[in-house]
N, C-alpha and C positions, 0 to 999 in steps of 0.2 A: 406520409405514412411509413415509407421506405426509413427517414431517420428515426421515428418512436419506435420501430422493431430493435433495428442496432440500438439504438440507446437504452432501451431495456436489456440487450442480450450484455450490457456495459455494466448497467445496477444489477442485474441479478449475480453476476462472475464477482463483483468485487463487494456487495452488498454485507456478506458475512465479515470479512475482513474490514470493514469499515463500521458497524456498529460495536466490533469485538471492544473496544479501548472504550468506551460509555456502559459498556455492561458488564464488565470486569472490572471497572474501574467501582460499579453502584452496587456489586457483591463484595470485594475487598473493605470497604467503608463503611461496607452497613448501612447504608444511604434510605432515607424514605422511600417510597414509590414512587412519589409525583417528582422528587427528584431524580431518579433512575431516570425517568418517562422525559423530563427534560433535557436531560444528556443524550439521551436519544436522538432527540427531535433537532434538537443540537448540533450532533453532529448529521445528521442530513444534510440539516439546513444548510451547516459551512461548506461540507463536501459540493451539494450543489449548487450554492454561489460562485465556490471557490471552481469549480469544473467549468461553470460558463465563461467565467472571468478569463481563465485559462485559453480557453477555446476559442472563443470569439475576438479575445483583446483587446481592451479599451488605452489607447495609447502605448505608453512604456509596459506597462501590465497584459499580463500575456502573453506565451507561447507560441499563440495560435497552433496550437498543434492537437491532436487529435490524443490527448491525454486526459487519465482522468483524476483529480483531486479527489482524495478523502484522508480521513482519520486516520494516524499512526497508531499503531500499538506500541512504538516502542516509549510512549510516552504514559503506561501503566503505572512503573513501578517509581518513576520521579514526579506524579503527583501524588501516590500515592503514600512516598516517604513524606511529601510536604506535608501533605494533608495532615497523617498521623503525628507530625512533628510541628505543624504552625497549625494552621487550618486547611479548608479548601478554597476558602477565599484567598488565600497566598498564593496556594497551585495555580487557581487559575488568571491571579495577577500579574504571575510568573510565566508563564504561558502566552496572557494578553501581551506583555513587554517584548517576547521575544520573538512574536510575528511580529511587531511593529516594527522592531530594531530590525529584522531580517529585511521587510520592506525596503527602509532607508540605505540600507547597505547594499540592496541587490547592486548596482551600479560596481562597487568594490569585490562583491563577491561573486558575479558572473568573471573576473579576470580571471577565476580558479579554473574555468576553462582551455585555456591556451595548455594546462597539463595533461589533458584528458586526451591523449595519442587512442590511435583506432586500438592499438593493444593493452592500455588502461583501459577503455571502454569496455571489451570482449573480457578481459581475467573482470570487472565488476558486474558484466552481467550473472555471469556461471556464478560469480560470489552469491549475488542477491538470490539467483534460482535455486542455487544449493539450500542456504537457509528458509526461504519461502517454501521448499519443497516439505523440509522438514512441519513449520507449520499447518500447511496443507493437510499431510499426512497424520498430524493431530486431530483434526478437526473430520477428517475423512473416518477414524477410530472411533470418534465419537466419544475421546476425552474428556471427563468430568459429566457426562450424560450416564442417563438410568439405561443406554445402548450400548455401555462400551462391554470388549467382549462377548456380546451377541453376534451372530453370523452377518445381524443387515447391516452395518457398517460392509462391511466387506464384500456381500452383494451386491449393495448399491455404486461400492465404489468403486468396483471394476466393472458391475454394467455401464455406469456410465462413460469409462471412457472408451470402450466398446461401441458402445452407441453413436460418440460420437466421432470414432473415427468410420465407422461403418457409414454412419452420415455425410461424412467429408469423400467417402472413397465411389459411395451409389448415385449423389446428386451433383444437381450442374449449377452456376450461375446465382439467382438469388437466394434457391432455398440452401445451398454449400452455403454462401453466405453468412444463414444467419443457421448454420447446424448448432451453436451451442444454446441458442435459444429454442429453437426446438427440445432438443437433448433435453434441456431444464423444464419445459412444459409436460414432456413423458414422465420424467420422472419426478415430479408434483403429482402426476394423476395418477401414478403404480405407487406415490406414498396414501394415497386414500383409504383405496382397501385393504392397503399393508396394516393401516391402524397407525400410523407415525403421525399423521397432522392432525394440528390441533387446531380446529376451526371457532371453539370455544373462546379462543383469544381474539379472533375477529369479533364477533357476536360484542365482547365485553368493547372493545378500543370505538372513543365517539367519534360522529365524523370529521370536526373540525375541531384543531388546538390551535393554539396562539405558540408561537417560540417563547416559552420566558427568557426576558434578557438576563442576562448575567447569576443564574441560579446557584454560583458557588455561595452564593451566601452574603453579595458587595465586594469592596478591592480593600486589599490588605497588604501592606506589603513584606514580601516574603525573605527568608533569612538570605542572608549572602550564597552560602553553600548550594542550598536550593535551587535560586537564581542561577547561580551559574552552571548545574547541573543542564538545568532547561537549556540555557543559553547554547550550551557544548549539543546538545540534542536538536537544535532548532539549526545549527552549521554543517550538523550530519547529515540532516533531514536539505539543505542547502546542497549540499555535493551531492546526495542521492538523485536529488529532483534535476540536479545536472547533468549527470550521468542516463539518467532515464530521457532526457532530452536528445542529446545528441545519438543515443542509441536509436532511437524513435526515428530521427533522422536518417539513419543510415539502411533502416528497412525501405523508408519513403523515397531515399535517392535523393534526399533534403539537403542544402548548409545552414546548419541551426546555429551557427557564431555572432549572427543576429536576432536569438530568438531566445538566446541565452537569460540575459537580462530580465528578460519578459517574466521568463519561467521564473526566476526566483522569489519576482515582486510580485507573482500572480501567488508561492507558494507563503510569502509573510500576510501577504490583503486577507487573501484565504484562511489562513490559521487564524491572524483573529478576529474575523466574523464568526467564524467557525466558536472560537475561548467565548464570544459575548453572548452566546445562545445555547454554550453549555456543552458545547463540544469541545475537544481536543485537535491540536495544531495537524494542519493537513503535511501529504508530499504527494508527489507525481508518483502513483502507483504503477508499477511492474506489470500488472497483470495486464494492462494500455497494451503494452508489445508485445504479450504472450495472446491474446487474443484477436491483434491486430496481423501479426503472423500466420495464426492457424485459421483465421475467414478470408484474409487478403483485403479488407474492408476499412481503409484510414479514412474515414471524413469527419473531418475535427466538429462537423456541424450533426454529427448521430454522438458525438462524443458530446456536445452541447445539449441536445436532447434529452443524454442520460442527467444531465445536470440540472433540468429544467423539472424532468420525473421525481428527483429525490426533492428538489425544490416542494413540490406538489405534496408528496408524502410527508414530508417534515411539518405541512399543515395538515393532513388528511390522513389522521392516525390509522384507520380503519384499508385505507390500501398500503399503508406499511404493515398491516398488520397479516394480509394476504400475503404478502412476499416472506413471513414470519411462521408461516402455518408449519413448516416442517424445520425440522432438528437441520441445523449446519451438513452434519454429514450425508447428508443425503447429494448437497452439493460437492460434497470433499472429493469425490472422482473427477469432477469437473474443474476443480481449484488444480488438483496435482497435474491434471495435463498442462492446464494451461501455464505453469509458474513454470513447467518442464519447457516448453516451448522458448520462454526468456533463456533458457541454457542454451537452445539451439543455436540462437541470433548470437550469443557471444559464442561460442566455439565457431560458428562461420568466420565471423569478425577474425579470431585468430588464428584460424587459419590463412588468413591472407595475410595478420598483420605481423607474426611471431616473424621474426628473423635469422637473432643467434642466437647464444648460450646464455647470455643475459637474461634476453624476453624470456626463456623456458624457466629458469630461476626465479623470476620475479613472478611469474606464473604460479609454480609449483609452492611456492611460501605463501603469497596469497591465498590459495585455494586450504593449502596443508592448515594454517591458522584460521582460518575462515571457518572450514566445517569441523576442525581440532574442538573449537568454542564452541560451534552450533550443538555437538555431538556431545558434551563435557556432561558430568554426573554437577549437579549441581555443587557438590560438598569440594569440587575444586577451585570454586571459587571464595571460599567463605574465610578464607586467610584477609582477602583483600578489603580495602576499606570501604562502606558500605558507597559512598558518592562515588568510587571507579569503578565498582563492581558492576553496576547497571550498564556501564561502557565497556567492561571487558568482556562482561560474556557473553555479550548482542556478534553474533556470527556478522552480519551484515559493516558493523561499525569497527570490527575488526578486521575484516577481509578490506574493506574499501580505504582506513588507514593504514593497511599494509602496503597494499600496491601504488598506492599516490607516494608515499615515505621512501617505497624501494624505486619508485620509477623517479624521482629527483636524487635520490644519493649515491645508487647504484651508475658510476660510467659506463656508456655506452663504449663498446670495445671498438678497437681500429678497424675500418675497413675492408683489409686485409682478412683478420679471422671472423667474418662472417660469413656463416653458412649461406648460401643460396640455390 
């Protein structure tokens, strides 16, 4: 019973951020309904295969680590070029291809570990927390909602993290625990009488769907440009899911050098279950060690559980559809804590790992381009060509090829002039 609670308090924290890239994706396209509803279910489905898979580990595949697999968002706007430029049958051929090849290659692409020093690790946590933050902090606003600039954006999202540090500061033991799952059940019940939940969408959603397989439309195969866009996206989403591994590790007191491999092949297995049922390619979400930090609670097997719950829902529309009764932002106080938390874990990391004048250089460029991009008026990027543009102005894919690029070309100085 103890894992269905944590693994719930795991799908509700990352839940929004994981259906975001199938519903943005079926408003941008213009998409039917029953196809929207498929992308959906879609990506549940992969998220929670891909989370078990992850978790539990069936040979080479898997992490075994107490992470959890879903949906990228950063993979919106290169299907979405496909889509409007081929079809969506390319996107998602393009998509199916590059979890497969990601699969094949983990073997090759876990070696990208050995450059991953504790102080790369620490400058891409704060990288990723930075940008994460930002998002958060959109969806907390209640951007693109008939709530934004009303005051309950901004009630909710400072009650709740109020609440839940109040939670973490007055209890002991299990209910500390699982305080953000509480947190999140308050505030579902103070969104009723508010008038924000919309229980009419329960009522309509049936209770049993089938996943459609492969709903882009059949396989297609997609321009060169396209292709490799995904590709360059699917080795981001590689280095990210590495980084968020061995960070994982360092809160647990773990050597994840053999756990490396796992994670990769767990994140290509995952992406394309995930493409075949109309979801979008997964990675090892962040918010794993920002909520793993702030309950104190890693059991890869309540991290399994949450995989087994979206499992459930991606058949059982009508309890995704409870998890769905209120607006994003009501969650958005809970998202900003916890993505802040990922900051914390890498500023600890360097503060033990920073040395000399180097590390603080490499530091300060990675962070300075990182949230430089995350924070840019979009119209500074519109010189550039549309296929780097989706690459350069991603804060995250920015920050994290800055400091891997400065931490191999950048020499390490003499002995001698290092600070200690």
């Amino acid at each position: 019973m103890e894992a269905l609670i944590f693994g719930f308090q795991h799908v509700l924290v990352v839940f929004p951020a994981m259906i975001a890239a199938p519903i943005v994706i079926g408003q941008l396209l213009d998409l039917e309904l029953s196809i929207r509803n498929a992308l959906i279910a879609g990506a549940m489905l992969g998220s929670g295969i891909g989370t078990i898979v992850s978790a539990v580990g069936f040979g080479r595949v898997g992490s075994r680590l107490p992470i959890v697999m879903a949906s990228l968002t950063i993979y919106i706007a290169p299907v979405v070029e496909i889509a409007r430029a081929t079809s969506l049958a390319a996107a998602g051929t393009a998509m199916l291809f590059g979890g497969v090849l990601l699969f094949l290659l983990s073997p090759l692409i876990s070696k990208l570990a050995a450059i991953f020093s504790p102080m790369v690790i620490g400058t891409l946590l704060v990288v990723q927390s930075v940008t994460l933050i930002k998002i958060a902090i959109s969806v907390a606003a209640g951007v693109n909602t008939s709530y934004a600039g009303t005051s309950l954006p901004l009630i909710f999202g400072l009650g709740s993290i109020i609440l839940i540090v109040a939670l973490n500061v007055v209890t002991r033991g299990f209910t500390k625990a699982i305080s953000i799952f509480i947190a999140l059940i308050i505030l579902y019940l103070v969104s009723v009488p508010v008038g924000v939940a919309n229980f009419e969408s329960v009522g309509q959603a049936p209770w049993i769907r089938l996943p459609q397989f492969f709903p882009f439309g059949g396989f297609a195969w997609p321009d060169p440009a396209g292709l490799a866009i995904i590709l360059v996206y699917h080795l981001s989403a590689a280095i990210y899911t590495i980084s968020v591994t061995i960070g994982l590790g360092k809160i647990l007191n773990m050597n994840t050098s053999d756990r490396i491999r796992g994670a990769v092949a767990a994140t290509g297995v995952g992406s394309a279950v995930a493409v075949l049922f109309g979801g979008v390619p997964l990675i090892a979400h962040n918010q794993s060690v920002g909520l793993i930090t702030l309950t104190g609670v890693g059991s890869r097997f309540a991290v399994a559980a949450a995989g087994l719950i979206l499992v459930i829902m991606a058949f059982v529309p009508k309890f995704g559809a409870l998890v769905l009764i209120v607006p994003p932002f009501v969650l958005g106080g809970t998202l900003v804590l916890t993505f802040a938390m990922i900051a914390t874990v890498g500023i600890r990391i360097l503060a033990e790992a920073t040395r000399d004048q180097r590390d603080i250089l490499l530091i300060a460029t990675s962070l300075a381009l990182s949230i430089g991009v995350s924070f840019a008026p979009a119209a500074m990027f519109m010189g550039i060509h549309p296929s780097l543009r989706l690459l350069s102005s991603d804060g995250i894919f920015v920050g994290t090829s800055a400091v891997l690029l400065l931490h191999v070309l950048l020499p390490a100085p003499p002995k001698a002039n290092q600070v200690h």
